[in-house]
BAPAMI-110893 format. One record per atom (N, C-alpha, C, O): residue number from 1; residue in one letter; atom name; x, y, z. Coordinates in pm, 1 decimal, decimal comma, always signed. Example, Ala and Ser with C-alpha at 12.3 -4.5 7.8 and 13.67 -1.06 7.14 Angstrom:
// BAPAMI-110893
SITE     i   aa   at         c1         c2         c3
SITE     1    A    N    +1319,0     -569,0     +780,0
SITE     1    A   CA    +1230,0     -450,0     +780,0
SITE     1    A    C    +1320,0     -330,0     +780,0
SITE     1    A    O    +1423,6     -331,9     +846,5
SITE     2    S    N    +1285,0     -225,0     +708,0
SITE     2    S   CA    +1367,0     -106,0     +714,0
SITE     2    S    C    +1290,0       +3,0     +787,0
SITE     2    S    O    +1340,9     +113,8     +803,9
// end
This chain:
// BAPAMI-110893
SITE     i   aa   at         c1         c2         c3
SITE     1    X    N     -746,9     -260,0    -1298,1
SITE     1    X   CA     -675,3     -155,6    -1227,4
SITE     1    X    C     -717,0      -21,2    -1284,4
SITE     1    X    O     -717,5      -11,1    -1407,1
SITE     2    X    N     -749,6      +76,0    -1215,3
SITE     2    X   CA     -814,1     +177,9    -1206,0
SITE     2    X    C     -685,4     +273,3    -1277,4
SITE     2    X    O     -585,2     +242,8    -1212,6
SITE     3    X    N     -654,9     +354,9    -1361,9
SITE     3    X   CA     -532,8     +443,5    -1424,2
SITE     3    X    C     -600,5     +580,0    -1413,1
SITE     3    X    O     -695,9     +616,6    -1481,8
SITE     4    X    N     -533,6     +656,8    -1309,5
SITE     4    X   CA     -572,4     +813,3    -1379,3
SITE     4    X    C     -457,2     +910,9    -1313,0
SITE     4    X    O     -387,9     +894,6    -1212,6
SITE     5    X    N     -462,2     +992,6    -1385,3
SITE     5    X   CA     -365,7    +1135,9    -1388,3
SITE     5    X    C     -406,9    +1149,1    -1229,4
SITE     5    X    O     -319,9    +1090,1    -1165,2
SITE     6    X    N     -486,2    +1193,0    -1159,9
SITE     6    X   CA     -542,9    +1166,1    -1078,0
SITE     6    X    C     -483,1    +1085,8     -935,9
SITE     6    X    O     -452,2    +1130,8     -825,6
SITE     7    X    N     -482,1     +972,9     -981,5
SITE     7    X   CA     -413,9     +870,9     -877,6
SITE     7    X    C     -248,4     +849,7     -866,7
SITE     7    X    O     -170,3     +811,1     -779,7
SITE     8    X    N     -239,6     +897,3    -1005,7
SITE     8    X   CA      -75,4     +937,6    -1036,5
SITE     8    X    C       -6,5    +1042,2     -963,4
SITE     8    X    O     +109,3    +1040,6     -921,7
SITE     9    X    N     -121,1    +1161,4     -951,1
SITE     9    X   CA      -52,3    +1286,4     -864,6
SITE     9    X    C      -96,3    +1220,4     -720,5
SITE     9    X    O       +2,9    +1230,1     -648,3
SITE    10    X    N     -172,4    +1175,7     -669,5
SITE    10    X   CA     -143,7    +1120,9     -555,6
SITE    10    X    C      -83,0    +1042,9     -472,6
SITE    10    X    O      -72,8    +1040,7     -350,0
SITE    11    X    N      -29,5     +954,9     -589,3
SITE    11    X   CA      +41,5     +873,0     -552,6
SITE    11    X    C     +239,4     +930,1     -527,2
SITE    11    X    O     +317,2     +872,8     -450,9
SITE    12    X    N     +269,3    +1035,2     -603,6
SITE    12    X   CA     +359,5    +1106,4     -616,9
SITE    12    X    C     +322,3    +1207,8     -497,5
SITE    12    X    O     +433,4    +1220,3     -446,0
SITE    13    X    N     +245,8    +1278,3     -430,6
SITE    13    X   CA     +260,2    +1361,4     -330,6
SITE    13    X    C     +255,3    +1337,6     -201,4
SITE    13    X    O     +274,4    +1417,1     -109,4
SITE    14    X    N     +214,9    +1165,0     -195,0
SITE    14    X   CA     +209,5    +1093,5      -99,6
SITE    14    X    C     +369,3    +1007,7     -103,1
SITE    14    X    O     +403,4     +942,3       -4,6
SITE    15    X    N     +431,2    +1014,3     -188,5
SITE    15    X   CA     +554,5     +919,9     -197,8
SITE    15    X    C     +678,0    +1051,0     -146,1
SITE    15    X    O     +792,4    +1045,7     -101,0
SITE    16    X    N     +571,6    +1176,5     -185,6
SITE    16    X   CA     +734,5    +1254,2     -169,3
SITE    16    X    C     +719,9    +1325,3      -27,1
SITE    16    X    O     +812,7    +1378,3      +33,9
SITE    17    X    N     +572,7    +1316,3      +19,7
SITE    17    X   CA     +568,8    +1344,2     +166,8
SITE    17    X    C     +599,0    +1242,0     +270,5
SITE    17    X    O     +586,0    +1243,7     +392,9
SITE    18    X    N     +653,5    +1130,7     +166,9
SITE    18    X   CA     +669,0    +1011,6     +311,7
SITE    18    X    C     +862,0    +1054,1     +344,7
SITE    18    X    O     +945,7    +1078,5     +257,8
SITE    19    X    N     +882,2    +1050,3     +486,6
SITE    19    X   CA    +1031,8    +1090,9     +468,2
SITE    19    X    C    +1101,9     +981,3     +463,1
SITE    19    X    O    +1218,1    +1018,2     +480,5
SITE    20    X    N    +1099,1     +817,0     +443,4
SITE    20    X   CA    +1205,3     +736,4     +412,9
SITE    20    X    C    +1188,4     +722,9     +253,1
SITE    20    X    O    +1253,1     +630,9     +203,1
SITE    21    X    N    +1103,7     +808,5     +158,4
SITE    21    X   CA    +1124,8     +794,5      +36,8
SITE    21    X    C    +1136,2     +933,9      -58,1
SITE    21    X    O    +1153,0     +917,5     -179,0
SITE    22    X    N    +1129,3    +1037,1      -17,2
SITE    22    X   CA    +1125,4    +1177,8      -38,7
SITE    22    X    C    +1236,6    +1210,5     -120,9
SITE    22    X    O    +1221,4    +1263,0     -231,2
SITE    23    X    N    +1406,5    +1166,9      -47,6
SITE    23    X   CA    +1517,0    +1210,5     -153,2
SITE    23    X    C    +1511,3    +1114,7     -273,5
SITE    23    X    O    +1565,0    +1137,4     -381,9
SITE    24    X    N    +1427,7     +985,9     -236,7
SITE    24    X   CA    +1429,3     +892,0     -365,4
SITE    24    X    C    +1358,7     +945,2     -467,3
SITE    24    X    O    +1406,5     +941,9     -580,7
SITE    25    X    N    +1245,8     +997,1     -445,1
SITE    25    X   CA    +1173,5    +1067,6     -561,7
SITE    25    X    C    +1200,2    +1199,5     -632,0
SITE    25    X    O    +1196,7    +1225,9     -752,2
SITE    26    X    N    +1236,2    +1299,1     -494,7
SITE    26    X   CA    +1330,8    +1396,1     -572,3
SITE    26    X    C    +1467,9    +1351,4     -701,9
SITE    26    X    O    +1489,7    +1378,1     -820,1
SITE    27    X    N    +1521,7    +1285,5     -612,7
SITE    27    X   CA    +1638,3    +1257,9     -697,6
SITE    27    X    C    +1585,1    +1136,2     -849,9
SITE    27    X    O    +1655,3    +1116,9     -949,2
SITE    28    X    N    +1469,3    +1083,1     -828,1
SITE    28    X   CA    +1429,7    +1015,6     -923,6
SITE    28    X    C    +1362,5    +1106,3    -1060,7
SITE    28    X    O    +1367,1    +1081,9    -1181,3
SITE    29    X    N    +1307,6    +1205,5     -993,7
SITE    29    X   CA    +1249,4    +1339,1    -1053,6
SITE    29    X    C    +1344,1    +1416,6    -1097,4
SITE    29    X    O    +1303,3    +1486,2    -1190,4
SITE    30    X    N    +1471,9    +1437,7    -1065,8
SITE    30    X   CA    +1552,8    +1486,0    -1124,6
SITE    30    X    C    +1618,2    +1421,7    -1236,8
SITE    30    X    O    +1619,7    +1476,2    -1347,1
SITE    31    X    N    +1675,7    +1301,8    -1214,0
SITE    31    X   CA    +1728,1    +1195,2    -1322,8
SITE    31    X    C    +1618,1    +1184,0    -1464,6
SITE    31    X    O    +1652,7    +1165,6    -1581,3
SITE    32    X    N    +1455,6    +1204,1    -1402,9
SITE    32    X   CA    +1371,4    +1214,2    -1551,6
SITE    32    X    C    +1369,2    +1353,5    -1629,3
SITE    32    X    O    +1314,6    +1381,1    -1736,2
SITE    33    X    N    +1443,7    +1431,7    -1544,7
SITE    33    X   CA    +1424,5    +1561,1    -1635,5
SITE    33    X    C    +1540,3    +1543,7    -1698,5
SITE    33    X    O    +1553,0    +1569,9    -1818,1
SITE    34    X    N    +1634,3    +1498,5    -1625,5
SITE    34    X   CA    +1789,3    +1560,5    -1721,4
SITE    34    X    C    +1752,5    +1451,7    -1825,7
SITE    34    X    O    +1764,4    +1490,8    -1941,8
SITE    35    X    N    +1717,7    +1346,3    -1812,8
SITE    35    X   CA    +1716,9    +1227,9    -1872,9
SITE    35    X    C    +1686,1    +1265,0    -2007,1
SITE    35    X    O    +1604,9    +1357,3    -2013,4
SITE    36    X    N    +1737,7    +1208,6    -2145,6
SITE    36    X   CA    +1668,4    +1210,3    -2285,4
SITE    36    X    C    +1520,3    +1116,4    -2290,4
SITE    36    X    O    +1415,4    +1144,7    -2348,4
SITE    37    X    N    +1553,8     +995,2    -2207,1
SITE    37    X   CA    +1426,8     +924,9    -2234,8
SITE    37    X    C    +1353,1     +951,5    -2135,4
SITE    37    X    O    +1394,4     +936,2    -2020,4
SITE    38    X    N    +1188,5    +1011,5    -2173,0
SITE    38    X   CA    +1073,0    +1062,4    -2133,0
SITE    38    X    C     +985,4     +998,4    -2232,4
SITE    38    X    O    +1002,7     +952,3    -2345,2
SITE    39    X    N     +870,3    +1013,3    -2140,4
SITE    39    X   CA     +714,9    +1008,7    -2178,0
SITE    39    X    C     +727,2    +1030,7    -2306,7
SITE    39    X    O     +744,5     +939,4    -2387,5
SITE    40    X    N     +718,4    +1166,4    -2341,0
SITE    40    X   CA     +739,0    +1243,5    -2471,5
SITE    40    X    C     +860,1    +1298,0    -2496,3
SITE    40    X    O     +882,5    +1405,5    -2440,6
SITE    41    X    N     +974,6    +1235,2    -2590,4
SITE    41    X   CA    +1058,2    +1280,6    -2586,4
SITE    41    X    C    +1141,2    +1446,4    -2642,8
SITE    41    X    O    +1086,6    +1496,9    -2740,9
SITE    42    X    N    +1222,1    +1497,5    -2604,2
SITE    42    X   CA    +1247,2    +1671,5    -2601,8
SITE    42    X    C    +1252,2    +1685,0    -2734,7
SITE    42    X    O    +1231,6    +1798,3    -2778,2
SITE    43    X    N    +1277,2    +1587,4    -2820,6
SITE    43    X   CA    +1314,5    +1621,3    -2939,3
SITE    43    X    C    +1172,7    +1647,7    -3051,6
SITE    43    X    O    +1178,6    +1677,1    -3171,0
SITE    44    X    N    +1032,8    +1622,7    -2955,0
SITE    44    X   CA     +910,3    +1672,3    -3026,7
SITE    44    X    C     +886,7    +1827,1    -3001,5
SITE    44    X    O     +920,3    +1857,7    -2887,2
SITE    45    X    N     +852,0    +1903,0    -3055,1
SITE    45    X   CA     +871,8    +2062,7    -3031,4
SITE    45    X    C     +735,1    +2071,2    -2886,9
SITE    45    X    O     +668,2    +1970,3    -2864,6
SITE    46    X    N     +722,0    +2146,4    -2838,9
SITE    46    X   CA     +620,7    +2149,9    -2743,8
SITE    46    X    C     +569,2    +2028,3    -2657,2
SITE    46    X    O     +584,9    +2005,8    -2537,2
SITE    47    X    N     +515,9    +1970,8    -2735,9
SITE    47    X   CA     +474,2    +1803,2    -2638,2
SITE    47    X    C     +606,3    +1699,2    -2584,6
SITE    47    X    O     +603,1    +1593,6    -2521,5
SITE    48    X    N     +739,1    +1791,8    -2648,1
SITE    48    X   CA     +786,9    +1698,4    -2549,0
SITE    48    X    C     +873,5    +1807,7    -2423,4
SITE    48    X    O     +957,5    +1771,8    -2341,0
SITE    49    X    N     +810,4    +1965,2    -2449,1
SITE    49    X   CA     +880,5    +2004,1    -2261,1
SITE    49    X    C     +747,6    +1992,1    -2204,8
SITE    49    X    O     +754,1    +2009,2    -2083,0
SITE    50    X    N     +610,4    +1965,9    -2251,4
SITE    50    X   CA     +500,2    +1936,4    -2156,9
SITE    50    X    C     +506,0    +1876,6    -2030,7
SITE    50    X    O     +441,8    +1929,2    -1939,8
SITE    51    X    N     +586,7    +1752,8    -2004,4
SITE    51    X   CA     +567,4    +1688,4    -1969,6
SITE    51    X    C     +688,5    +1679,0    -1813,7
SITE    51    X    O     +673,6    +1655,2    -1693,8
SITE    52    X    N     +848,6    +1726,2    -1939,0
SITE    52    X   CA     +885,7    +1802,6    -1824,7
SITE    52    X    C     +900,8    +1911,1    -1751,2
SITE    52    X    O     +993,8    +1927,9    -1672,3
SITE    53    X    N     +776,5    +2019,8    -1781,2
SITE    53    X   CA     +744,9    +2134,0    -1726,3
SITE    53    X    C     +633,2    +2114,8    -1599,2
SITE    53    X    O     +618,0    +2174,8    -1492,8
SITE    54    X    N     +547,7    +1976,8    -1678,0
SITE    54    X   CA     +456,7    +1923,0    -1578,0
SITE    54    X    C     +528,2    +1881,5    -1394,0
SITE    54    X    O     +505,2    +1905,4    -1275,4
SITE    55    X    N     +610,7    +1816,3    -1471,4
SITE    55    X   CA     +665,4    +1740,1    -1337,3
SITE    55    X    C     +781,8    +1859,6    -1250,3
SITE    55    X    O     +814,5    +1866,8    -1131,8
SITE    56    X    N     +815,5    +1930,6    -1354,8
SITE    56    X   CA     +921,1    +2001,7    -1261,6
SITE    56    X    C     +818,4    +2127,9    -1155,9
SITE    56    X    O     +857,5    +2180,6    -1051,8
SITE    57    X    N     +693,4    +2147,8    -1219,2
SITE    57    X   CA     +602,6    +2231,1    -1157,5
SITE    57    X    C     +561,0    +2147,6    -1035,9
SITE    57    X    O     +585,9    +2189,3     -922,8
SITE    58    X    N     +496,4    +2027,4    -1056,4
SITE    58    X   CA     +455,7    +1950,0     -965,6
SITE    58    X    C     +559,6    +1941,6     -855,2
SITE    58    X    O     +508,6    +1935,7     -743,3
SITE    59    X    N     +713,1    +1939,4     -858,5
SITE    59    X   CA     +796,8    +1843,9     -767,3
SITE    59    X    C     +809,4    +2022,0     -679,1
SITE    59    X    O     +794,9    +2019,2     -556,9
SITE    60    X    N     +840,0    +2189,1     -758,4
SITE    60    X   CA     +845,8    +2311,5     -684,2
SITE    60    X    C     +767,1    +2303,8     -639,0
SITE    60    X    O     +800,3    +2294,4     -520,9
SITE    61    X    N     +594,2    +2297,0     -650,3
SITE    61    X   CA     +473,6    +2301,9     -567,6
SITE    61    X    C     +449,9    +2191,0     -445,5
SITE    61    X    O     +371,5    +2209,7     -352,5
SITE    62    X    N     +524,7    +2082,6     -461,4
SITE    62    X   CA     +538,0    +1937,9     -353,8
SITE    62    X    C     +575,9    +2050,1     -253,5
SITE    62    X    O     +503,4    +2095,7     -165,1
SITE    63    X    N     +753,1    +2099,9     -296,0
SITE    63    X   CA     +859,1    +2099,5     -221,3
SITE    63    X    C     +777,6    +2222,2     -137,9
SITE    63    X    O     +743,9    +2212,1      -20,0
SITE    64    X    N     +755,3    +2329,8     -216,0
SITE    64    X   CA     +724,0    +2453,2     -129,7
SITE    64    X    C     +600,8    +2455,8      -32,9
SITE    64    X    O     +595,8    +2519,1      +72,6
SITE    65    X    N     +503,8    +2378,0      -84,7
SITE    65    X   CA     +401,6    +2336,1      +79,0
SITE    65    X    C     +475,8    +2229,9     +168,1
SITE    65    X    O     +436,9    +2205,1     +282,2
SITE    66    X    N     +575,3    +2173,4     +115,4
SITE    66    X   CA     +655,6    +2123,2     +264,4
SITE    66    X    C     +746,1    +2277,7     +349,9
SITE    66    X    O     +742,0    +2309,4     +468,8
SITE    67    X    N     +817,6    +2343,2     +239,2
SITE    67    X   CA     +896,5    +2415,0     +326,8
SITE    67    X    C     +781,3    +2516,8     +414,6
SITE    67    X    O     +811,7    +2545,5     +530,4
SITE    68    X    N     +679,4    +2558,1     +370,3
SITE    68    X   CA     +586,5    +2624,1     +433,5
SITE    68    X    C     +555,6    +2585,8     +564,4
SITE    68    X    O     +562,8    +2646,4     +671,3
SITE    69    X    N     +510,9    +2444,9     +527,1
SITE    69    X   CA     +420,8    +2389,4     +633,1
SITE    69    X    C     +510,2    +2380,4     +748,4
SITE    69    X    O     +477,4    +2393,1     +866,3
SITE    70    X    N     +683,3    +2345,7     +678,9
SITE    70    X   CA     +762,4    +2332,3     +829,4
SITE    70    X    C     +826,6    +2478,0     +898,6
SITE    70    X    O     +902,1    +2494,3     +994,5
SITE    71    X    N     +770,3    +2561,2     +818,2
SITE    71    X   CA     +856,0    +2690,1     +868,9
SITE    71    X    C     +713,0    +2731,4     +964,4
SITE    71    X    O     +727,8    +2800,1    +1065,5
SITE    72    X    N     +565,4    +2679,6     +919,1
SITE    72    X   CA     +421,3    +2720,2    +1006,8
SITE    72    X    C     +477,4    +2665,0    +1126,5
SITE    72    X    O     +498,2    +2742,3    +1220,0
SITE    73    X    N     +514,5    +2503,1    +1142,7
SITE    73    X   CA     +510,5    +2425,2    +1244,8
SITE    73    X    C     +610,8    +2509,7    +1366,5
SITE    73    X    O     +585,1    +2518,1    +1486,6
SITE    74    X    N     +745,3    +2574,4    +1285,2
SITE    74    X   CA     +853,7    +2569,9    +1390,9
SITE    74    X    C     +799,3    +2740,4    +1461,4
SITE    74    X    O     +830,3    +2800,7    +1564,2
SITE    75    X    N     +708,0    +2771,3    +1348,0
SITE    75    X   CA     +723,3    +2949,9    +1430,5
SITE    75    X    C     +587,0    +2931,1    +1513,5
SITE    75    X    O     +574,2    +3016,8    +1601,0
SITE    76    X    N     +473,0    +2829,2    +1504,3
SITE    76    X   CA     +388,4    +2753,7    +1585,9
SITE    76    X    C     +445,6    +2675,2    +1732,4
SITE    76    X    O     +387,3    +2687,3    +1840,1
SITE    77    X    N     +535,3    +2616,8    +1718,0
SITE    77    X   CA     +572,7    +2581,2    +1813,1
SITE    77    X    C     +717,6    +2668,9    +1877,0
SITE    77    X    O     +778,0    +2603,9    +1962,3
SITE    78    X    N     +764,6    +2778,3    +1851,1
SITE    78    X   CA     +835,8    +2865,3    +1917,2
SITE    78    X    C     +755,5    +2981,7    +2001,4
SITE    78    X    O     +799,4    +3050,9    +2093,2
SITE    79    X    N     +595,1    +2982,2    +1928,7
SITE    79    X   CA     +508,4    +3080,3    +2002,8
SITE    79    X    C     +482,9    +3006,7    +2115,1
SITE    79    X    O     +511,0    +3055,5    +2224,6
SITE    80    X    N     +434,8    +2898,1    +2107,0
SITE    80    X   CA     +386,5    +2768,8    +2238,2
SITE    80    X    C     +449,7    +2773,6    +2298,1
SITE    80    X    O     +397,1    +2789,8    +2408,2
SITE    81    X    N     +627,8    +2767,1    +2309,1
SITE    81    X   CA     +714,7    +2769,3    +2373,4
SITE    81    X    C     +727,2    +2918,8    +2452,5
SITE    81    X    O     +716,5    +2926,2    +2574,9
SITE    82    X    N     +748,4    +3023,2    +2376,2
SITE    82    X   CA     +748,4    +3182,8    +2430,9
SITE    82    X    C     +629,5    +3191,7    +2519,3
SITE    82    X    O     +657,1    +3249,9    +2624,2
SITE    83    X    N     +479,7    +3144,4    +2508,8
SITE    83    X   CA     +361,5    +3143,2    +2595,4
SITE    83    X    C     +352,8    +3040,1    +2734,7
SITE    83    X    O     +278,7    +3057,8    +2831,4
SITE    84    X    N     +442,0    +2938,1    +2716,7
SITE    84    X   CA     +470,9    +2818,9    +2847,7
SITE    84    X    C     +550,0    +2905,4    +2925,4
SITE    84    X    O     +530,1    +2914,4    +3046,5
SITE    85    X    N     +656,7    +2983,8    +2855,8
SITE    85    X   CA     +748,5    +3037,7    +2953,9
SITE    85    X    C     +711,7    +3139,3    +3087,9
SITE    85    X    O     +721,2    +3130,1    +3210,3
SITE    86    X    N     +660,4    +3249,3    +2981,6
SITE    86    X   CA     +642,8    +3314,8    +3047,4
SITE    86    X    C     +504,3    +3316,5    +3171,3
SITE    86    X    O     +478,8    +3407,0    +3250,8
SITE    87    X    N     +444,1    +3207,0    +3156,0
SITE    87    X   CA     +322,4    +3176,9    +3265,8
SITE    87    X    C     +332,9    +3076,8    +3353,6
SITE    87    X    O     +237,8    +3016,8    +3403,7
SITE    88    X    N     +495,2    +3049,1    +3381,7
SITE    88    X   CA     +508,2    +2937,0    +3511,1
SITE    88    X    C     +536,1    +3046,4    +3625,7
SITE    88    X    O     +619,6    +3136,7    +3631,5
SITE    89    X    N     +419,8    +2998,8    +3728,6
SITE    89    X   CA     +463,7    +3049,4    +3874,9
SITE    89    X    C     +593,3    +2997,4    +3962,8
SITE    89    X    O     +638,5    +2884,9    +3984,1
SITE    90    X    N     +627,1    +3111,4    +3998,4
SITE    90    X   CA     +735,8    +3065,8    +4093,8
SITE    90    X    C     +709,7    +3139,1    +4256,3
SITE    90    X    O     +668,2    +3252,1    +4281,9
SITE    91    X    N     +755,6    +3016,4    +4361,0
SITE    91    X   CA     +691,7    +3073,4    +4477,2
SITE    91    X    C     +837,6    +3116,3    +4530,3
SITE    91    X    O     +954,8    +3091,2    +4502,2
SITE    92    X    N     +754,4    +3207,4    +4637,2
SITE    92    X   CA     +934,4    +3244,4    +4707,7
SITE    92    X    C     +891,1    +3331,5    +4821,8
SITE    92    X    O     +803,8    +3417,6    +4811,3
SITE    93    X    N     +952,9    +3305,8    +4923,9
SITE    93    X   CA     +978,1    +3293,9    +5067,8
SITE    93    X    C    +1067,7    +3367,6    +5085,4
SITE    93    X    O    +1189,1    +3348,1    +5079,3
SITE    94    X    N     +951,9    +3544,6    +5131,0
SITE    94    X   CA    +1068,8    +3689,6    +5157,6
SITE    94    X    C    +1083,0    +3658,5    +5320,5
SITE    94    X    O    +1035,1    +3574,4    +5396,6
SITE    95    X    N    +1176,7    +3774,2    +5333,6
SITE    95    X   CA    +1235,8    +3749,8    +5480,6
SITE    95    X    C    +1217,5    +3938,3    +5475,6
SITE    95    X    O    +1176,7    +4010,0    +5384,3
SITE    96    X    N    +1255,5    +3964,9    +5581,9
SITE    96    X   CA    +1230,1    +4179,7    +5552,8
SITE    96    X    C    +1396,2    +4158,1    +5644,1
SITE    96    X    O    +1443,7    +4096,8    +5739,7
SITE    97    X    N    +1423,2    +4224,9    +5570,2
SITE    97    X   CA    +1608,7    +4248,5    +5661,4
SITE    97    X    C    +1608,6    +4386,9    +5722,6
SITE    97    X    O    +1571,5    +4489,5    +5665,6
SITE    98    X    N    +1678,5    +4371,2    +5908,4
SITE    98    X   CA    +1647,1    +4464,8    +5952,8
SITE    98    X    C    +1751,7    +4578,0    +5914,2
SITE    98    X    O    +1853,0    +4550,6    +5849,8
SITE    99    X    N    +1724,0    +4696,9    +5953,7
SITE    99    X   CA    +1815,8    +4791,7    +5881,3
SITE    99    X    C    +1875,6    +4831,4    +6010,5
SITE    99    X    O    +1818,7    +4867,9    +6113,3
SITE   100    X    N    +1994,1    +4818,2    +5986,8
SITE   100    X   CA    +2146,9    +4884,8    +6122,2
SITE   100    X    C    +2133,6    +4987,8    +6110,5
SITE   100    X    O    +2204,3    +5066,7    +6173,2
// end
C-alpha cells in the first residue's frame, strides 16, 4: 500500500467534498483539534500545534473553495436566469380602436 501526505490530502478533500460525508469530517476534524490525543501531542512545544495548525488550515482552505465555488455557481446561474428572461418573445394581436 502506497502511504503519502499526498494521498492523505486527497483523500480528505475528496471526503469533505462528498455531501453524504462532509459534516462527518468536519465534525471529525473538529473533535481532533479539541481532542488531547493527536499525532503529536500539544504538550510537545511546536511539533505538537504543527499538526493542528496543519489540519485546521487545510479544513478553512477545503471550506472556503466550497463557499466560493457555491456563491460562483448561484451568481452564474442568476445571470443565466436574468439573460433567459429578458429574450423570450411574446406575440400579440393589436386591434386600432376607433376614436368617437
Amino acid at each position: 500500500m502506497n502511504f503519502s501526505l499526498s494521498s492523505l490530502y486527497d483523500w480528505y478533500r475528496n471526503a469533505i467534498r462528498h455531501p453524504k460525508y462532509r459534516w462527518w469530517v468536519i465534525l471529525g476534524t473538529a473533535i481532533y483539534l479539541i481532542s488531547p490525543i493527536d499525532i503529536a501531542p500539544d504538550f510537545i512545544p511546536i511539533l505538537g500545534q504543527i499538526d493542528d495548525v496543519m489540519l485546521a488550515g487545510l479544513l478553512f482552505t477545503e471550506l472556503s473553495q466550497m463557499v466560493i465555488a457555491k456563491l460562483q455557481s448561484r451568481q452564474e446561474n442568476k445571470n443565466v436566469a436574468t439573460e433567459n428572461s429578458g429574450s423570450e418573445t411574446v406575440d400579440v394581436d393589436a386591434e386600432t380602436v376607433p376614436n368617437n
